[in-house]
Backbone as numpy.savetxt, mean C-alpha at the origin, in Angstrom:
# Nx Ny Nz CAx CAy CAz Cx Cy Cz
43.84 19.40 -67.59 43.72 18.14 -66.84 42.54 18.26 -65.89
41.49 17.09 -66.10 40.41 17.43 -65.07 40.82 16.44 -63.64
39.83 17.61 -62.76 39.86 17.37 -61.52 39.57 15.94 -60.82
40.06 15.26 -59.94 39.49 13.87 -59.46 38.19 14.29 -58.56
37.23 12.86 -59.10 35.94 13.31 -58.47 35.75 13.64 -57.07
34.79 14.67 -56.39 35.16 14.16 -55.35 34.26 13.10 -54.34
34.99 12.66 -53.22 34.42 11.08 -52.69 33.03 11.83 -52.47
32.26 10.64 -52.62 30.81 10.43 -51.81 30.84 10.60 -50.58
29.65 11.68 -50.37 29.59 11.95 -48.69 28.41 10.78 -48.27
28.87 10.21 -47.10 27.76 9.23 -46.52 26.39 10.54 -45.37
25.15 9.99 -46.15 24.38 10.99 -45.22 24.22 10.77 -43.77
24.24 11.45 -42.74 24.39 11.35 -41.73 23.12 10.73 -41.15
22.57 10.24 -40.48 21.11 9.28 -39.97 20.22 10.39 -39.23
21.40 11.03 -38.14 20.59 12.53 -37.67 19.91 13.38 -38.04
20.75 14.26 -39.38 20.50 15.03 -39.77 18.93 14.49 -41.13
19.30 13.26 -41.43 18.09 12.75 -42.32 16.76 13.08 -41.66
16.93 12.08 -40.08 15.94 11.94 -39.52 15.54 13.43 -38.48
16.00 14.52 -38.62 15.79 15.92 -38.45 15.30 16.43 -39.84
15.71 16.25 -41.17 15.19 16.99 -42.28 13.99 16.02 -42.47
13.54 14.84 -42.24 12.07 14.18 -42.33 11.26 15.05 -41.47
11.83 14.92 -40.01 10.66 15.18 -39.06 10.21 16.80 -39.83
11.48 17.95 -40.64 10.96 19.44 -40.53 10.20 19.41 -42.09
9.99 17.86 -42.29 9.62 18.06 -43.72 8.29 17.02 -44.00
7.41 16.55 -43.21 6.41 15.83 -43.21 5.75 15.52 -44.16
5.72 16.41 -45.22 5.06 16.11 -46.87 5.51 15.58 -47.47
7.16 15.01 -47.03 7.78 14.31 -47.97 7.20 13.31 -48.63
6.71 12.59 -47.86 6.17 10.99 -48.61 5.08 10.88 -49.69
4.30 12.74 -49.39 3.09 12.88 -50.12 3.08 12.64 -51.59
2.40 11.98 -52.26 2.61 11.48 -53.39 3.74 10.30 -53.92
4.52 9.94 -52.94 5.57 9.09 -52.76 5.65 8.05 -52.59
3.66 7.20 -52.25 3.85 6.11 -51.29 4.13 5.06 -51.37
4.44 4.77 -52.96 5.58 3.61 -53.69 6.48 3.59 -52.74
7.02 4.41 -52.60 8.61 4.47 -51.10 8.24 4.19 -50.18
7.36 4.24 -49.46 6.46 3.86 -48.65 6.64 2.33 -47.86
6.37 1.90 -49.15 5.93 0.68 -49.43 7.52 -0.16 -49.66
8.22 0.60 -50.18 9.73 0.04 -50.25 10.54 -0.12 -49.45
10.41 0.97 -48.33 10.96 0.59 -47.03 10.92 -0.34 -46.30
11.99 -0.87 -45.57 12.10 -2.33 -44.91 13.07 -1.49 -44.11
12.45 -2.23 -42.82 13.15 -1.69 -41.46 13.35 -3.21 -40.46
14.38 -3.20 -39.72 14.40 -4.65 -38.70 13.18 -4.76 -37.92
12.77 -6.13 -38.07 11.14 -6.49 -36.95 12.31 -6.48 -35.66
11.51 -6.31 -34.73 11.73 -5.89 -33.42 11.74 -6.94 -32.37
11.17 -8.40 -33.16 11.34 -9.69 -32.39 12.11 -10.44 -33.13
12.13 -10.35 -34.31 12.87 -11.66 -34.77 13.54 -10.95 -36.07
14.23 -12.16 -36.45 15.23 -11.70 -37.27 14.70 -11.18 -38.91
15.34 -10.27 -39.61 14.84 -10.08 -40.53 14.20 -9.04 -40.74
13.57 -8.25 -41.77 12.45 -7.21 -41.81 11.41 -7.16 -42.17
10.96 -6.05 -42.26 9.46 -6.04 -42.04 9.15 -4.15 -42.82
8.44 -4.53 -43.91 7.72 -3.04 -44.45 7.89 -1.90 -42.95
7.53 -0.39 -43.59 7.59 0.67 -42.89 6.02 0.19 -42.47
5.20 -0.06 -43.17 3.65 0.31 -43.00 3.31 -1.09 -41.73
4.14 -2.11 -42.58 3.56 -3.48 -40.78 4.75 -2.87 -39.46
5.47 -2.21 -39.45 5.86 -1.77 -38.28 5.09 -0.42 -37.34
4.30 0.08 -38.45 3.60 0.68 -37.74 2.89 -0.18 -37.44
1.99 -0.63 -38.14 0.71 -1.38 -37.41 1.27 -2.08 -36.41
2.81 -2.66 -35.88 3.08 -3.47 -35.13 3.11 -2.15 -33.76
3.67 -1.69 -34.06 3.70 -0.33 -33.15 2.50 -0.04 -31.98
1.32 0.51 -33.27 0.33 0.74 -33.02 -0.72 -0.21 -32.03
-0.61 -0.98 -32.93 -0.64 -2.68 -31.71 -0.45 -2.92 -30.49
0.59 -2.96 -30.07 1.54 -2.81 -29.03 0.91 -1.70 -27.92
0.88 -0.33 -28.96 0.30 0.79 -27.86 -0.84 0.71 -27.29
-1.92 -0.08 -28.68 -3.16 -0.36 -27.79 -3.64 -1.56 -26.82
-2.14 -2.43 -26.41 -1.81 -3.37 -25.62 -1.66 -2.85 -24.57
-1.05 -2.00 -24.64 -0.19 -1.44 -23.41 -1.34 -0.17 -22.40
-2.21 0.30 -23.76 -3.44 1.22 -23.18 -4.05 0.69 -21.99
-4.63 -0.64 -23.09 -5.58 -1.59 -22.32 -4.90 -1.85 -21.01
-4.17 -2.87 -20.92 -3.59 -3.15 -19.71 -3.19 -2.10 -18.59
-2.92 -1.04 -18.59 -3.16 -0.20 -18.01 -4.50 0.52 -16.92
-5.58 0.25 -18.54 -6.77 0.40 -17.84 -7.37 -0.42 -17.06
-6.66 -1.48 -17.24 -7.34 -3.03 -16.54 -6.57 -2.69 -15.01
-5.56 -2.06 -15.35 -4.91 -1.97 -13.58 -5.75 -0.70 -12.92
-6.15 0.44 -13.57 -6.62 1.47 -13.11 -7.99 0.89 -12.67
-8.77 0.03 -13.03 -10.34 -0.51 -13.29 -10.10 -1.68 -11.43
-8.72 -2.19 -11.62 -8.63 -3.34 -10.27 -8.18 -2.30 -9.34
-7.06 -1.57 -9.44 -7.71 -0.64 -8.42 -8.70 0.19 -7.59
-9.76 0.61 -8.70 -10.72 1.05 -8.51 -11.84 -0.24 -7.51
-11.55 -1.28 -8.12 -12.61 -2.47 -7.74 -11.62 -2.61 -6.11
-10.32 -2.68 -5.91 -9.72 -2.92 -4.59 -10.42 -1.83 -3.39
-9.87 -0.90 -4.13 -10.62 0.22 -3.12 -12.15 0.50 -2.53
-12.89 -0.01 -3.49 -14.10 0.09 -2.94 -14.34 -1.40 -2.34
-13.85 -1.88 -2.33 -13.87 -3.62 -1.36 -12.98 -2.93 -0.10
-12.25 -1.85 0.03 -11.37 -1.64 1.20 -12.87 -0.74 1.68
-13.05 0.35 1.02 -14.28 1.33 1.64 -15.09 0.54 2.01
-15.95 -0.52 1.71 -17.23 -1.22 2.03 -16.57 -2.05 3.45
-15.79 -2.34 3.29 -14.80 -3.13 4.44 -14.64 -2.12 5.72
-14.52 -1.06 5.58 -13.79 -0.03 6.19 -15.05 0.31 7.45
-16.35 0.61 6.38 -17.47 1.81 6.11 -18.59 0.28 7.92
-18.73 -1.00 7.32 -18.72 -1.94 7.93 -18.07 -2.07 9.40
-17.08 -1.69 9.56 -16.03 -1.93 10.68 -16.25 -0.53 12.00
-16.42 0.47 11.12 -16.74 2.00 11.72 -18.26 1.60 12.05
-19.01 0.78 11.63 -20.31 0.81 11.77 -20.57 -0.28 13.27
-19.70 -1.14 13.09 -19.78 -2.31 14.52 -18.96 -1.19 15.23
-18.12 -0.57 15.39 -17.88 -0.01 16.21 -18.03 1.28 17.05
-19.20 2.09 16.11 -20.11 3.24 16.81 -21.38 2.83 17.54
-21.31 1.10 17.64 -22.31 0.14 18.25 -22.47 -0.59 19.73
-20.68 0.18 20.00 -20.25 -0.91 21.17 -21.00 -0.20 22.08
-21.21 -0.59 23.51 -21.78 0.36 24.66 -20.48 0.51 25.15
-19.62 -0.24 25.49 -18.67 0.38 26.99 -17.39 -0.03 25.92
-16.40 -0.45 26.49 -14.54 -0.06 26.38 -14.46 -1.65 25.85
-14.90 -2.47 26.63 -14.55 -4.10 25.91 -15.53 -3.95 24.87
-16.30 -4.00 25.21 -17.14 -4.42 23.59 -16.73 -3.77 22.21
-16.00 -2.23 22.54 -14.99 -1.95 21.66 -14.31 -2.36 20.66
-13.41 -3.14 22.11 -12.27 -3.50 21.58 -12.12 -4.57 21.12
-13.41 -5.45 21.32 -13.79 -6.98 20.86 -14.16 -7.13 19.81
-15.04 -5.75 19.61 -15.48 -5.96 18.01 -14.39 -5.48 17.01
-13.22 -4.41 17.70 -12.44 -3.85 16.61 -11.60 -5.21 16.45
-11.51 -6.20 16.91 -10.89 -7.83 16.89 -11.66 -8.29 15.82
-12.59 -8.19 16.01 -13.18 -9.43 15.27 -13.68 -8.93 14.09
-13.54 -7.56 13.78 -13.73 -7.26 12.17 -12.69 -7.17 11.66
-11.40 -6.95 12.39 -9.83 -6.79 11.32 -9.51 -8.47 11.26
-10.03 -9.13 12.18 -9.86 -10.70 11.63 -11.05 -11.26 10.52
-12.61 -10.99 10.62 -13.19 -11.01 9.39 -12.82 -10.23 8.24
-12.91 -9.26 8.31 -12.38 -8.30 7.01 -11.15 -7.86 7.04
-10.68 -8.21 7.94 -9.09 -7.66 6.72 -7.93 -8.52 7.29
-8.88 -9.78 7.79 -7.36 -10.87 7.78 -6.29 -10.84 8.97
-6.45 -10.07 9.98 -5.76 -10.14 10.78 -5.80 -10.59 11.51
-4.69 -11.31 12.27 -4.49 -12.67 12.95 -4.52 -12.36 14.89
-4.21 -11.17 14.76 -4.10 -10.81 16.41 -4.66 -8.72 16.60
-4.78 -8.27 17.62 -4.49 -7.55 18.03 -4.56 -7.01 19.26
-4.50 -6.05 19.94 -4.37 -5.28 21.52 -4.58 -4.17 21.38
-5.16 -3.78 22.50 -5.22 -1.81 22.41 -4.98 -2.04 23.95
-3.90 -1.27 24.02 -2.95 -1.27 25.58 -3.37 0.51 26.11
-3.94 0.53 26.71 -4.59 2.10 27.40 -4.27 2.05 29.07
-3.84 3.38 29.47 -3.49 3.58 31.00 -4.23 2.97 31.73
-3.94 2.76 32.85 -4.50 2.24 34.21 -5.45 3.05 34.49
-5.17 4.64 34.41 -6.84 5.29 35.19 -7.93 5.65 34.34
-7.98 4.90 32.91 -9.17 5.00 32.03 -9.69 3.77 32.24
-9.26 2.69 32.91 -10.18 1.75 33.61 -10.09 1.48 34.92
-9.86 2.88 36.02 -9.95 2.66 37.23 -11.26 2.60 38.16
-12.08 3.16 37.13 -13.39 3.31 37.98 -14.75 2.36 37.17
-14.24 1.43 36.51 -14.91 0.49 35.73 -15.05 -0.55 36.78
-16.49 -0.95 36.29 -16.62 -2.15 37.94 -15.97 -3.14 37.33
-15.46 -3.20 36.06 -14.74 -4.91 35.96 -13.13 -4.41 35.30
-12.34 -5.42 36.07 -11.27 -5.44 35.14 -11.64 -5.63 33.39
-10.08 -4.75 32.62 -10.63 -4.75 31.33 -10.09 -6.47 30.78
-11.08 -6.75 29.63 -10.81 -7.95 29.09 -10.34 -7.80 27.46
-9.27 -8.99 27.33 -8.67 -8.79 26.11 -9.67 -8.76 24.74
-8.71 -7.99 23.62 -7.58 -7.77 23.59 -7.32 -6.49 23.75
-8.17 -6.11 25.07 -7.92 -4.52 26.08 -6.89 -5.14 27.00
-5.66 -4.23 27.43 -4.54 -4.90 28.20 -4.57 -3.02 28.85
-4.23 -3.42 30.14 -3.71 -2.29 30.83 -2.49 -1.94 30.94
-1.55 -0.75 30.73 -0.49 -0.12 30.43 0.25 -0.50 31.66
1.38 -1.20 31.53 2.28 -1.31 32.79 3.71 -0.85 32.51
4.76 -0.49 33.08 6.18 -0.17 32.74 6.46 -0.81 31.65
6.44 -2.07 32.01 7.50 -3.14 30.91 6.58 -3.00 29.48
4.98 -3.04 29.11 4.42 -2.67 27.94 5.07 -1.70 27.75
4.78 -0.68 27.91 4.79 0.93 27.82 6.55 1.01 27.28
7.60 0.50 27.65 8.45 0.60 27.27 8.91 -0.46 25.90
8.39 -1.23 25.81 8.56 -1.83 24.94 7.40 -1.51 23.15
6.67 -0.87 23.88 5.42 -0.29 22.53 6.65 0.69 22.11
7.60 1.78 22.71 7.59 2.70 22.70 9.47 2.21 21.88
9.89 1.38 22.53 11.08 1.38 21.47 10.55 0.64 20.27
9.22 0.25 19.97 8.87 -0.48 18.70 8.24 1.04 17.48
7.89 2.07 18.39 7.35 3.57 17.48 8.85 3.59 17.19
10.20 3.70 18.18 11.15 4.22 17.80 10.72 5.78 16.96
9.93 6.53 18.17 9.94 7.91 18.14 8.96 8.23 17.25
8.31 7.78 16.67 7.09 7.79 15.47 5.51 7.55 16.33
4.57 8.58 15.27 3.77 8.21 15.70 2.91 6.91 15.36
3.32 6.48 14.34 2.90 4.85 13.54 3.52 4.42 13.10
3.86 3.11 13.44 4.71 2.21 12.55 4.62 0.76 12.24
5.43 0.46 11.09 5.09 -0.71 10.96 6.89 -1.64 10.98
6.91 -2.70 11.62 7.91 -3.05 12.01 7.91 -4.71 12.38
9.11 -5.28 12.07 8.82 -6.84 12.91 8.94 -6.96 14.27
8.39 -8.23 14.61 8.04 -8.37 16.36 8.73 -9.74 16.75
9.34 -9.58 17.50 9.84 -10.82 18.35 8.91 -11.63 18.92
9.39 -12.57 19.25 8.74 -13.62 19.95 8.53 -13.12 21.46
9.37 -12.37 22.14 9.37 -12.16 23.13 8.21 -11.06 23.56
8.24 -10.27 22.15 7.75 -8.93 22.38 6.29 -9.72 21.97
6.01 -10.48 21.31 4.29 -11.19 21.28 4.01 -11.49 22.34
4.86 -11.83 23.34 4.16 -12.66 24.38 3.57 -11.66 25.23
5.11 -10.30 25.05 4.62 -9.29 26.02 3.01 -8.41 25.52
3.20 -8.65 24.49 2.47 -7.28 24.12 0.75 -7.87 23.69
0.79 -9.25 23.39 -0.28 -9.83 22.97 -0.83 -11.24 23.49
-0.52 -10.89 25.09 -0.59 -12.11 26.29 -1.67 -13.25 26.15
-2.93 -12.62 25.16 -3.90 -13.01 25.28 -4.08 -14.38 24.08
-3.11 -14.19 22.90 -2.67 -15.02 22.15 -1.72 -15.79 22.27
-1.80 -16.84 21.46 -0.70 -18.06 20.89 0.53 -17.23 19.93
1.84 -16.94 21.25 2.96 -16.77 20.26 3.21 -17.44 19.09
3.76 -16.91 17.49 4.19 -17.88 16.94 6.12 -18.33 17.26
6.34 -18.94 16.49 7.29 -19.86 16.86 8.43 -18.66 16.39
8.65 -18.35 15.17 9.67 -16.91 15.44 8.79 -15.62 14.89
9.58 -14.89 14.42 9.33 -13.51 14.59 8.17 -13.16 13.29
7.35 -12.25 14.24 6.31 -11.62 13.11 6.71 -10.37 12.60
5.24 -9.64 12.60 5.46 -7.82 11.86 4.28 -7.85 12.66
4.13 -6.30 12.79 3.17 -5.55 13.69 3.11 -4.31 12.88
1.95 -3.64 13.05 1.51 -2.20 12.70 1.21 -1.65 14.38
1.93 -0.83 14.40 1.59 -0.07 15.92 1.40 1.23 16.14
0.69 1.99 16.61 -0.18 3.25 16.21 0.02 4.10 18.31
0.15 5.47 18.06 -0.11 5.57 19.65 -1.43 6.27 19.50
-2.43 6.16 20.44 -3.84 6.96 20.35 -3.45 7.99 21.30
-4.21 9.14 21.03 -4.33 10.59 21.48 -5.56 11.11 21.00
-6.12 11.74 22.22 -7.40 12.67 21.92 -7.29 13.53 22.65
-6.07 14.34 22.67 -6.46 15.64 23.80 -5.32 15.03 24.91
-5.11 13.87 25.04 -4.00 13.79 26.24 -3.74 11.94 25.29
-3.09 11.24 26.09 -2.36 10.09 25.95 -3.69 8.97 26.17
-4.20 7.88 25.56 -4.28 7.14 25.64 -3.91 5.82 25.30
-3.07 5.70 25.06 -2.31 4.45 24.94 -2.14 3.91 23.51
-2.19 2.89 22.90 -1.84 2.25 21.64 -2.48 1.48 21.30
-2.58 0.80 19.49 -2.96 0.03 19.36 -2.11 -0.62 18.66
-2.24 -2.15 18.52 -1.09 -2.69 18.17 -2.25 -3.99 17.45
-1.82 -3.77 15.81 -1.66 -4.84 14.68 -0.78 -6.22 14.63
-1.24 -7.39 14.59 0.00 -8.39 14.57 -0.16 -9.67 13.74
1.11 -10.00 12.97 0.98 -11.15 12.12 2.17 -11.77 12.81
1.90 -13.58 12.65 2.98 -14.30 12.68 3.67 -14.37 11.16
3.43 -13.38 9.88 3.81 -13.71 8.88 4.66 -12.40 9.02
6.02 -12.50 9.13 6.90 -11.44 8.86 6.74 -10.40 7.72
6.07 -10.58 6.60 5.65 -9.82 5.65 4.50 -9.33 5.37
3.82 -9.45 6.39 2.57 -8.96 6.74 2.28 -7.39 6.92
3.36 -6.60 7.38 3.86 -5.09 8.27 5.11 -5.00 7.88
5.42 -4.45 6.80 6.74 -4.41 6.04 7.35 -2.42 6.49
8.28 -2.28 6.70 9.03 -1.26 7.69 8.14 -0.03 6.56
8.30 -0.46 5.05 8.24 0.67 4.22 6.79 0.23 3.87
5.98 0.05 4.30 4.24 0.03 4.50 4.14 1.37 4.67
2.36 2.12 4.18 2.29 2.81 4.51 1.22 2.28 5.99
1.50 3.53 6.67 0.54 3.45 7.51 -1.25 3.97 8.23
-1.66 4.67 7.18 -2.91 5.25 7.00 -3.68 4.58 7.92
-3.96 3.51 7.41 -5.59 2.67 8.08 -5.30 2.27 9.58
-4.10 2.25 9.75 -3.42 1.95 10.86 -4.05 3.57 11.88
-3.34 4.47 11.13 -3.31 5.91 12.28 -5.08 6.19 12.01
-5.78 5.81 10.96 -7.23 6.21 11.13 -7.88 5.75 12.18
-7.82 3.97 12.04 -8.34 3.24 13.33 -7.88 3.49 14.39
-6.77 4.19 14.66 -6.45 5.16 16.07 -7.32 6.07 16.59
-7.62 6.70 15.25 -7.20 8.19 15.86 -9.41 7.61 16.30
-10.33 6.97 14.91 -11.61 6.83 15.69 -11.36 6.08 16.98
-10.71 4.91 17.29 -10.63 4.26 18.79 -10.46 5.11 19.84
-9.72 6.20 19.45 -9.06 7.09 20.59 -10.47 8.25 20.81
-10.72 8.37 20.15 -12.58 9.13 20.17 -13.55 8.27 21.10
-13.39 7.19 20.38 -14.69 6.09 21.05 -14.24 6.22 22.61
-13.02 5.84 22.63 -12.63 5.67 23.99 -12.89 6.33 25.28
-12.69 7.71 24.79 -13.30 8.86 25.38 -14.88 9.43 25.78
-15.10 8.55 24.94 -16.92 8.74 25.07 -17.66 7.71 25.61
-16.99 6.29 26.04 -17.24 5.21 26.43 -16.91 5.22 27.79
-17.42 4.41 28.82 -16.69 3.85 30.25 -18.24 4.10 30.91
-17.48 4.48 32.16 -18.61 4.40 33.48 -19.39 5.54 33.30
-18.94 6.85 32.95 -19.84 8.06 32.97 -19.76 8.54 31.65
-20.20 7.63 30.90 -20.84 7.71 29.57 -22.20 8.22 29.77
């Protein structure tokens, strides 16, 4: 009496697609099969040859190259519009003679070139005590109520970027038109060897100085202001 056949084993998809990958010559001479394969298109319904899914593949990758390079290429073009911007701004400001002209021009190039709507550099009382003129905005002299209020806005940092009250614009940027509610600020403390005070960035656009900003250009334009500063005044 003969034996019953036994069942058909179904091939496993794994182990296929492990004995292709350790067997690459397979197709060699094969490419009728090639050509017989039909696999699901990847947008729409139905299939599509082994050979147009590559090319669809392939396609795709050199979509995806490109566009890539197009972001690496606008970066490249952003950054050197920030350097020429930057390179410009350092240049009006190794120009000033004394402490306002400073701080007038560091105004009026972050509002030409880089859009900013306000700022202040708040420095102690005895770095303009022996200046024959009171300082003029947006130079402000350090008093309790500033000084405490710059200082819960670092919240212990040496730069930050954070939103600003209405209250805290009026305090901190006397010299401007509060807006109606709350902005963002970039706020930086300067140091060269001892304390000179802060500088303080400001938008009425709340998303202007976002908490998780970085702060670089912010602590650079410190740290040169806090240089200039030192080399500027009466016994320059």
């Amino acid at each position: 009496m003969s034996s019953a056949p036994e069942p058909r084993k179904t091939l496993d998809p794994d182990q296929v697609a492990f004995w292709l990958a350790r067997h690459p010559d397979f197709f060699v001479g094969r490419e009728g099969l090639l050509q017989q394969l039909k696999v699901p298109h990847p947008d729409t319904q139905g299939a599509i040859s082994l050979l147009e899914r590559l090319v669809l593949d392939l396609r795709r990758r050199a979509e995806h190259a490109e566009s890539r390079l197009e972001h690496l290429l606008e970066t490249a073009r952003h950054n050197e519009t920030q350097y020429r911007r930057l390179r410009e701004t350092l240049l009006a400001l190794v120009e000033a003679e004394d402490r306002d002209t400073l701080a007038q021009a560091l105004a009026t190039q972050l509002s030409e070139r880089f859009a900013t709507p306000a700022m202040a550099l708040w420095c102690p009382a005895e770095l303009s005590d022996n200046e024959p003129a009171p300082p003029q905005p947006p130079r402000q002299v350090l008093d309790q109520h500033a000084t405490k209020r710059l200082t819960a806005l670092l919240d212990g940092r040496t730069s930050r970027c954070s939103k600003l009250s209405v209250s805290d614009w009026k305090c901190l940027l006397p010299h401007t038109k509060p807006p109606r509610k709350a902005g963002s600020c970039a706020i930086t403390r300067l140091s060269a060897g001892q304390p000179l005070g802060y500088l303080l960035l400001a938008s009425p656009d709340p998303a202007s100085y976002c908490a998780s900003m970085d702060t670089l250009f912010t602590e650079y334009l410190g740290d040169v202001m806090a240089r200039l500063l030192t080399r500027l005044g009466p016994y320059a």
